[in-house]
C-alpha positions as a Markdown table, in Angstrom:
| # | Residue | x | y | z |
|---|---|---|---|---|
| 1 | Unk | 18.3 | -14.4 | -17.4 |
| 2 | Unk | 18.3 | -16.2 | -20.5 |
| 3 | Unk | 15.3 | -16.5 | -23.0 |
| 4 | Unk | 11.7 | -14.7 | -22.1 |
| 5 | Unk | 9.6 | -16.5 | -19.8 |
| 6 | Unk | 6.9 | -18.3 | -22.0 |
| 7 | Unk | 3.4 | -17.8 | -19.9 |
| 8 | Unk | -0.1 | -19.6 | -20.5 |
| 9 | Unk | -1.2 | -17.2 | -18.2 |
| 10 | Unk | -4.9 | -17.1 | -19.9 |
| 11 | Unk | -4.8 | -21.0 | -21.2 |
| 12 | Unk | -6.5 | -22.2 | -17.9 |
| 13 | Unk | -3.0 | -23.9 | -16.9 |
| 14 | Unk | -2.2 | -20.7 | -15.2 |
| 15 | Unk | 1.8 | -21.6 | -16.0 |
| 16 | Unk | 4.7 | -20.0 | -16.8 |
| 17 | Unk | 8.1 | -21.7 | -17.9 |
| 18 | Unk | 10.8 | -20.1 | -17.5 |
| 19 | Unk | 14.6 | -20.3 | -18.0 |
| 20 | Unk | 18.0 | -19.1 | -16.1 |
| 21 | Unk | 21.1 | -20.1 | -16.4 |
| 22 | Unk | 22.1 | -19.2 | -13.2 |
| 23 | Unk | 20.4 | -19.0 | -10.2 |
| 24 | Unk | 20.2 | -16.3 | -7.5 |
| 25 | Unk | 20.4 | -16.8 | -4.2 |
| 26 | Unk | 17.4 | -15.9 | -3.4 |
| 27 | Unk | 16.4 | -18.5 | -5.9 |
| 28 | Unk | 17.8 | -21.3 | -4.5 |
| 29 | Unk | 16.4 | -20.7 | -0.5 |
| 30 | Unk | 13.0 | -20.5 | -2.4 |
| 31 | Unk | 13.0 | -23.9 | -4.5 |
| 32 | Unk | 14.5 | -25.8 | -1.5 |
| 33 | Unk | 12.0 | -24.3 | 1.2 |
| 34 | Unk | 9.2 | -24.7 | -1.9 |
| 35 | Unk | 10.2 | -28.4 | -2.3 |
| 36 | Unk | 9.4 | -29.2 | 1.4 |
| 37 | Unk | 6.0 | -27.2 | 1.6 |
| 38 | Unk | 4.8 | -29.2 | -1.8 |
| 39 | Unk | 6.0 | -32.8 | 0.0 |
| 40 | Unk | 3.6 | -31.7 | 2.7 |
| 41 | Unk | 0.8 | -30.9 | 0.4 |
| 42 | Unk | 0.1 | -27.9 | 2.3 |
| 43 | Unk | -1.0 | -24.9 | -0.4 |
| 44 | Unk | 1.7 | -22.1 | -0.3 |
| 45 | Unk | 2.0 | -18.7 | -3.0 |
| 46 | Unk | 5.3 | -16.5 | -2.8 |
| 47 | Unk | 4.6 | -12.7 | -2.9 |
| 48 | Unk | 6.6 | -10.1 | -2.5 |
| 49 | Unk | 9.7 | -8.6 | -4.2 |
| 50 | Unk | 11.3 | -12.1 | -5.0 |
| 51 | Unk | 9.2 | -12.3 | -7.5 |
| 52 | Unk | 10.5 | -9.7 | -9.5 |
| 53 | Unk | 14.1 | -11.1 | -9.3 |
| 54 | Unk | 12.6 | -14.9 | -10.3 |
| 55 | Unk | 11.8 | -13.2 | -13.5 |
| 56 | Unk | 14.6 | -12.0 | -13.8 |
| 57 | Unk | 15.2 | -8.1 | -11.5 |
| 58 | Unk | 18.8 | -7.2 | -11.1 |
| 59 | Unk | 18.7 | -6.7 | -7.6 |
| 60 | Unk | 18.6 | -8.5 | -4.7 |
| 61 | Unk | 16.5 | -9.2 | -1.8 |
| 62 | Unk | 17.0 | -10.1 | 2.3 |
| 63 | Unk | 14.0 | -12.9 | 1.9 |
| 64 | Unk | 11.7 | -14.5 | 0.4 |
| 65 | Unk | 8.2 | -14.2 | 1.2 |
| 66 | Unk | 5.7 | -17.4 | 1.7 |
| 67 | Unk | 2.3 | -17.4 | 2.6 |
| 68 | Unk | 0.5 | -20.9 | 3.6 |
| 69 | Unk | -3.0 | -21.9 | 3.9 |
| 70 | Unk | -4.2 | -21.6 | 7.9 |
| 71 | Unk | -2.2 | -25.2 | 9.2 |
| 72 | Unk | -2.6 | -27.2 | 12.3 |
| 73 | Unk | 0.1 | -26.9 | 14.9 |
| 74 | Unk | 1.2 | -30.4 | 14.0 |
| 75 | Unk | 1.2 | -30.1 | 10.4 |
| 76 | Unk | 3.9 | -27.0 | 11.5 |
| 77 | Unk | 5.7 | -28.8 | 13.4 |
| 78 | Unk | 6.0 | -31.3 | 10.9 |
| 79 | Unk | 7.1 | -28.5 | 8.3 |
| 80 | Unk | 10.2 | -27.9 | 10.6 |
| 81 | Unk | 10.9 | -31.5 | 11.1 |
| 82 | Unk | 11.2 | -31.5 | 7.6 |
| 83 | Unk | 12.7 | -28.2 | 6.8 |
| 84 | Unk | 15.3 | -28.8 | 9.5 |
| 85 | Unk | 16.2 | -32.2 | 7.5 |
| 86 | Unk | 16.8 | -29.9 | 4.4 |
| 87 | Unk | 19.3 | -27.3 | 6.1 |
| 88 | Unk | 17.0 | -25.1 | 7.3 |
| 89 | Unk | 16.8 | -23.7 | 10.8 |
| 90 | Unk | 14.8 | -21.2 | 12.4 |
| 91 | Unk | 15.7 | -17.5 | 13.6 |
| 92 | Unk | 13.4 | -17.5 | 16.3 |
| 93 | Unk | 13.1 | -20.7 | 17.7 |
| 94 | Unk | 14.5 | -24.4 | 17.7 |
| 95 | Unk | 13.7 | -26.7 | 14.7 |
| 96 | Unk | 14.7 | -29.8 | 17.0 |
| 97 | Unk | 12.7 | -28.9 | 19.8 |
| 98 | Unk | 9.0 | -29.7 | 19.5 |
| 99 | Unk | 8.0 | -27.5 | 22.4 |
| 100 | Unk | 10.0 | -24.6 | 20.7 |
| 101 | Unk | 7.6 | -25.3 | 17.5 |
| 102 | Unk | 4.5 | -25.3 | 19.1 |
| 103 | Unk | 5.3 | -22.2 | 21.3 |
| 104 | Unk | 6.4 | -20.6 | 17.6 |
| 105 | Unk | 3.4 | -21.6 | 16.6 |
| 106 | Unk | 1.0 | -19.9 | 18.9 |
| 107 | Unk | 2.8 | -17.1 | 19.7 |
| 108 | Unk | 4.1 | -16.5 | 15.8 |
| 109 | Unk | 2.6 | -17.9 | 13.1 |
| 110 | Unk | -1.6 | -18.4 | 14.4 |
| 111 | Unk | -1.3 | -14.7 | 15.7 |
| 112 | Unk | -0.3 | -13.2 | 11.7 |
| 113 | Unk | 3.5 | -12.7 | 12.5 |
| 114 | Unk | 5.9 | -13.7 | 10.5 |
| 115 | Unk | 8.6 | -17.1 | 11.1 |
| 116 | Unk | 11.9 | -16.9 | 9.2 |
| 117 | Unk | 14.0 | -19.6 | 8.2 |
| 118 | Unk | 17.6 | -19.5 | 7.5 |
| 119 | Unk | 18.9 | -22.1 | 4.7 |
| 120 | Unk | 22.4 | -23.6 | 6.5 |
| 121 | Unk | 22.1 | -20.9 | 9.2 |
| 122 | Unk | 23.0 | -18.2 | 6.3 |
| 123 | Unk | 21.0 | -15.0 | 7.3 |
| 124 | Unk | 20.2 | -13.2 | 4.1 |
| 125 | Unk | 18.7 | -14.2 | 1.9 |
| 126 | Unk | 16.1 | -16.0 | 4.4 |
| 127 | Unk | 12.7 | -17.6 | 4.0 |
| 128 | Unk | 9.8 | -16.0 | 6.1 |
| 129 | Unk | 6.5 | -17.5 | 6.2 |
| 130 | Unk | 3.0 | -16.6 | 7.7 |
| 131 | Unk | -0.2 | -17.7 | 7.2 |
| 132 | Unk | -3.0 | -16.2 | 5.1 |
| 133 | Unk | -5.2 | -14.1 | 7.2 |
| 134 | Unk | -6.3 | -11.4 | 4.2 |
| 135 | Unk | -8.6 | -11.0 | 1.1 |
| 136 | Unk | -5.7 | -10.3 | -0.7 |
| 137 | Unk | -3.3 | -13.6 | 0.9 |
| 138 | Unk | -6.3 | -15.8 | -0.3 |
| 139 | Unk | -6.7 | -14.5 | -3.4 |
| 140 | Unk | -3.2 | -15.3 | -4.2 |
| 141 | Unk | -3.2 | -19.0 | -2.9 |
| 142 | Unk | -6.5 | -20.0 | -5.0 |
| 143 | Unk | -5.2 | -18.4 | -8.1 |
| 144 | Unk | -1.6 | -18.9 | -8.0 |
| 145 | Unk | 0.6 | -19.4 | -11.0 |
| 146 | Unk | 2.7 | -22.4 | -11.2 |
| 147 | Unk | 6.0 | -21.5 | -12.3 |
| 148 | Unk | 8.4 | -24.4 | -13.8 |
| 149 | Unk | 12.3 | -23.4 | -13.5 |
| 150 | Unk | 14.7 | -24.9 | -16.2 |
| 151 | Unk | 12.1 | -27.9 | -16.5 |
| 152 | Unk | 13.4 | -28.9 | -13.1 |
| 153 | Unk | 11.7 | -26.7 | -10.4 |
| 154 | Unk | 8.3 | -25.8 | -9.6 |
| 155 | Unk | 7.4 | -22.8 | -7.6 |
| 156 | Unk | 3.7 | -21.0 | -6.4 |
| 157 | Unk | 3.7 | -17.3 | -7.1 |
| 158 | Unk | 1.1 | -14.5 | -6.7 |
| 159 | Unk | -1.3 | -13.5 | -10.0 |
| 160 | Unk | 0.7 | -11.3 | -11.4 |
| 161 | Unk | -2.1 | -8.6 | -11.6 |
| 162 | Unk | -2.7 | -8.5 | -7.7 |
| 163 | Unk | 1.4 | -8.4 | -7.6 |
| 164 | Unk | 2.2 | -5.5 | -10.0 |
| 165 | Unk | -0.9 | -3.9 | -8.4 |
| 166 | Unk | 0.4 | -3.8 | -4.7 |
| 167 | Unk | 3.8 | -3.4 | -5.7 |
| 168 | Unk | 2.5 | 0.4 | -6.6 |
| 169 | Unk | 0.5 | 0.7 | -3.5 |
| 170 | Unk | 3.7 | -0.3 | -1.3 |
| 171 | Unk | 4.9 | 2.7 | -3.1 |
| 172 | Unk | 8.5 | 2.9 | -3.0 |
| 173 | Unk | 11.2 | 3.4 | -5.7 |
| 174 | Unk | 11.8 | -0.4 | -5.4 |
| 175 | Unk | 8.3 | -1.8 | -5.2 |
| 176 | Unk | 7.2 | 0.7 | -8.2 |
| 177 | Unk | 10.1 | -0.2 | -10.6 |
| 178 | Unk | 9.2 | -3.9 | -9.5 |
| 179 | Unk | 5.7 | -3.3 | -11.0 |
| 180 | Unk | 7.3 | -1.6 | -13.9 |
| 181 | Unk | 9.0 | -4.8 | -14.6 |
| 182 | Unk | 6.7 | -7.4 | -14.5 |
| 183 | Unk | 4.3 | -5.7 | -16.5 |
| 184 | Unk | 6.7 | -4.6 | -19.6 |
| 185 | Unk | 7.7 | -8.7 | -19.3 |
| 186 | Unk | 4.6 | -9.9 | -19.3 |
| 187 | Unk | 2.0 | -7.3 | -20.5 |
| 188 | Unk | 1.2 | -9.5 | -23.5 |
| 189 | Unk | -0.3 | -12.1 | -21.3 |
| 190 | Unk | -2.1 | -9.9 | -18.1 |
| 191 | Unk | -5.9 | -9.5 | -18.1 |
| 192 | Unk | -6.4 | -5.9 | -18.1 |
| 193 | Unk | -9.4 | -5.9 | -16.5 |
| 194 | Unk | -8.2 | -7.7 | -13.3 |
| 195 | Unk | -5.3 | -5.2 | -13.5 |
| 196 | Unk | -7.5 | -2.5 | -13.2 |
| 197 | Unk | -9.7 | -4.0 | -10.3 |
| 198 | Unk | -6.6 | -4.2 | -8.4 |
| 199 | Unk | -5.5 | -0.7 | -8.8 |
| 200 | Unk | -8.7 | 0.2 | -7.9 |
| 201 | Unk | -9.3 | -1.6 | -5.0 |
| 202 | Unk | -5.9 | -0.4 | -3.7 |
| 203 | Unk | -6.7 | 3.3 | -4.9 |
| 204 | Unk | -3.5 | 3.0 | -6.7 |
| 205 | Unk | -3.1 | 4.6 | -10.5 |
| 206 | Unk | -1.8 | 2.1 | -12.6 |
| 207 | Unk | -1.1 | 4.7 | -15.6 |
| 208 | Unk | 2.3 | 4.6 | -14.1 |
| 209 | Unk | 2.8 | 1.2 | -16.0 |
| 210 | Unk | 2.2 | 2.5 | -19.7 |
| 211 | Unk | -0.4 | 1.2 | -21.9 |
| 212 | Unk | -3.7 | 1.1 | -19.8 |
């Protein structure tokens, strides 16, 4: 992975900086799909397990998880003109037809399900995206951390404390030794305290992690 990330996670710049020599796959779906949303100005956070394996997790995942702020139908239509410019293409629909979009849009995306996007029609990794329709989605997009790749790319991902936190609750042998992870790379820099009111507001023990 290269050197640790360096966080200012406490600093008020929310930021992290970090460094890889070589980028997954995963990692490059992300940044491109990333690159259109922030053209857009439409807010976005990544959640999930690719956030493990941007910091680094040997192991890989079959997408990458986006949530957006609640959009118009046109602003998602104008996504996928976009995204379709870029390479990508979507699973369920047609990123050239307008009446496809807006169907995808009231029957997908406004209703909570997820849309996925393939990056040059390659399946996995894909990108799928929904809007935020929970306490814990909104949460993520107001206090996001803005992560710069190689001083190149820049990427929205969950506080790590509501991250680690509901990577415990999901509760398998992936999600826990994701949460495992994040916190022994960056325990320096987490807030305890918002740790804790995670766990607790998942009813999760976060003892598991070591050191709280």
């Amino acid at each position: 992975m290269g050197k640790e990330p360096e966080a200012f996670l406490h600093s008020g710049d929310r930021l992290i900086r970090l460094s890889k020599p070589r980028l997954a796959p995963e990692d490059e779906v992300a940044l491109r799909f990333a690159q259109v949303i922030e053209n857009l100005g439409i807010s976005y956070v990544v959640v999930a397990g690719y956030v493990a394996i941007l910091f680094g997790r040997g192991r890989r995942s079959d997408d990458v998880d986006f949530i957006l702020e609640e959009i118009s139908e046109d602003a998602f239509v104008e996504l996928c003109r976009l995204a379709g410019k870029e390479g990508f293409s979507l699973m369920q629909g047609d990123v050239a037809s307008v009446e496809s979009l807006r169907r995808m849009y009231r029957d997908y995306l406004r209703e909570g399900y997820g849309l996925r996007f393939m990056y040059k029609d390659i399946v996995i990794p894909n990108v799928e995206v929904k809007m935020a329709s929970t306490a814990f989605h909104r949460h993520a997009l107001t206090n996001h951390i803005k992560v710069v790749l190689n001083e190149r790319y820049t990427l929205r991902v969950s506080p790590l404390e509501l991250q680690i936190a509901y990577k415990l609750y999901l509760g398998s042998d992936k999600d826990v030794s994701d949460a495992v992870f994040m916190y022994t790379l960056f325990k320096e820099h987490l807030n305890p305290g918002e740790l804790n009111r995670w766990c607790r507001e998942l009813a999760v023990d976060c003892s598991i992690l070591g050191g709280i």
